[in-house]
Structures are given as C-alpha cells and as structure tokens.
C-alpha angles and dihedrals in degrees: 000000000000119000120202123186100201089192090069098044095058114112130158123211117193108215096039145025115265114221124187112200093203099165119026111179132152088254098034151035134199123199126167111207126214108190123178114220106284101020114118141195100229114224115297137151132215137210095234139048117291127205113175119193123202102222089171151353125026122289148179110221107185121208099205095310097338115108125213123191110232119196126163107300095033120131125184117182111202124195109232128279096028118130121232139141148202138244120173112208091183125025104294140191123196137198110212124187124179113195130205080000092159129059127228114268106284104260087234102050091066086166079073103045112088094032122089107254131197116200105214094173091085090061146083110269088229088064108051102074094059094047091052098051084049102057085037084053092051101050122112117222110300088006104135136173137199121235125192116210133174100233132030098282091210089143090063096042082061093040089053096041089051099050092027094054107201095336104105138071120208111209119162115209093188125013109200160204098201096009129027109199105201114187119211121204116171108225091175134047110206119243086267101063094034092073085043092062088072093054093047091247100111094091089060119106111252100209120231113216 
C-alpha cells in the first residue's frame, strides 16, 4: 500500500509550474500540479484517459475550446487524444491521472518484449526528463527499463550521467529514425542507498521533484 497526503505535497514556485510525478506504471500516471495565479499548461493531448481533481484554488480547464470551472472538489474525466489546456486564476493545485497511457510492447520489436517500457512520446517534452530520473531513482541494482522517445534524448543522457555519477548503463534497443528505444539498467547504487540495502529500503523509489 502506498499512502500519499496531497496536502503536504502542495508547493507553489513563482517563475515556473511545479509538477509532482507521484505514481509512475506502465498503465497509469499520477502528477500532482502547483500552479501560481496566471501560469498556464498550453494545449496538449495525451494517448490515455485523463481525470484531472481540483484539490485547491480556482481554474479554467479547456476541452478543446470549451471551458470548465474547476474549484476544490471538481473532478473532469477526458477520453484520450483530446486537446485541452489549463489556465489557474488563483493559486491551483491539480491532481492529474493518465490512464493506459503505454502500449503493449509492439509484437515486432521481441528485444522489448519482456522489459518494462515506458512510451514518452505521448507526453509533454517538459515532462520526460522528470519521469525518467524517477523510474531511474526507483531501480534496484541491476534493475533497468526501457524508455521510447521520439528523438535521440542525448541531453538527458548527459543530464543522467552528471547528477547520477557512474550509476547508469545506455543501451539502445532501436536508433531511428522515428523512435529511438534506450534501455537503463543501474550498475551503481549511490552512498545513500547503499547504507539502505542493510535495512531492506533500497528497493524503495526516491522521488524526483
């Protein structure tokens, strides 16, 4: 069981929207949304079911050009693929869940097949680096994932191998042109987790905010 207080988890940045990946599965994710007043998610779509919850403040969520009036308590539930957007008139935060948001493993790729793979290209670009780092996070030793990305992600190969100093292995499964399969494996654990082994909690997710 996995317990979450929302109320807790609410923070506000001023310059920037402040997303929280807190469930990250191969059918479903999980974000909670901090947006100041004024600050907006442009129009986007994604390839699974969305429900978004109001837990506080007052927002405009679009479908499309249709505009719904989210207070705390509101809850709208959009089929996938649809556009919509977001735009917080007092200081927000949203509860976002996709679900079935990953294909199977495609039936030609068989190197795929048996790995747990996570699809990126469905979501916002903004988005991707955060969901790979916590997956990465939450890896045991010589745990690994396969992402699928629709460019080659080198900045965040670089971004990864900086702040996860020697922990990580790079594999690519496919290499373009139109979808570039990168397998993860971790080959480290950092000083912190390595204390954490003794005590049973390494194989516990560290979050990544």
């Amino acid at each position: 069981m996995q317990k979450l207080d929302l109320n807790n988890l609410v923070e506000f940045k001023h310059r920037k929207i402040n997303p929280k990946i807190l469930i990250t599965d191969p059918g479903q994710r999980m974000v909670l949304l901090c947006l100041r007043a004024g600050q907006q998610i442009p129009q986007h779509s994604n390839a699974g079911t969305v429900t978004v919850q109001c837990i506080t403040g007052h927002a405009t969520f679009y479908d499309g050009d249709e505009p719904c009036e989210m207070f705390a308590g509101t809850l709208v539930r959009l089929e996938a693929n649809r556009p919509h957007r977001v735009e917080a008139h007092k200081d927000a935060a949203l509860l976002v869940t996709v679900t079935k948001l990953l294909p199977p493993a495609a039936p030609d790729n068989p190197a795929l097949a048996a790995q747990r793979v996570f699809d990126l290209r469905p979501l916002p670009r903004q988005e991707r680096h955060a969901l790979v780092f916590t997956a990465f996070d939450g890896l045991a030793l010589n745990g690994s994932f396969v992402f699928i990305n629709d460019h080659d992600p080198q900045p965040l190969r670089m971004q990864i191998e900086r702040m996860r100093a020697d922990q990580m292995k790079w594999e690519y499964v496919e290499r373009g042109p139109e979808a570039f399969s990168i397998r993860v494996t971790r080959v480290a654990l950092p000083a912190n987790r390595i204390g954490a082994v003794s005590n049973g909690t390494a194989n516990q997710p560290v979050m990544i905010n």
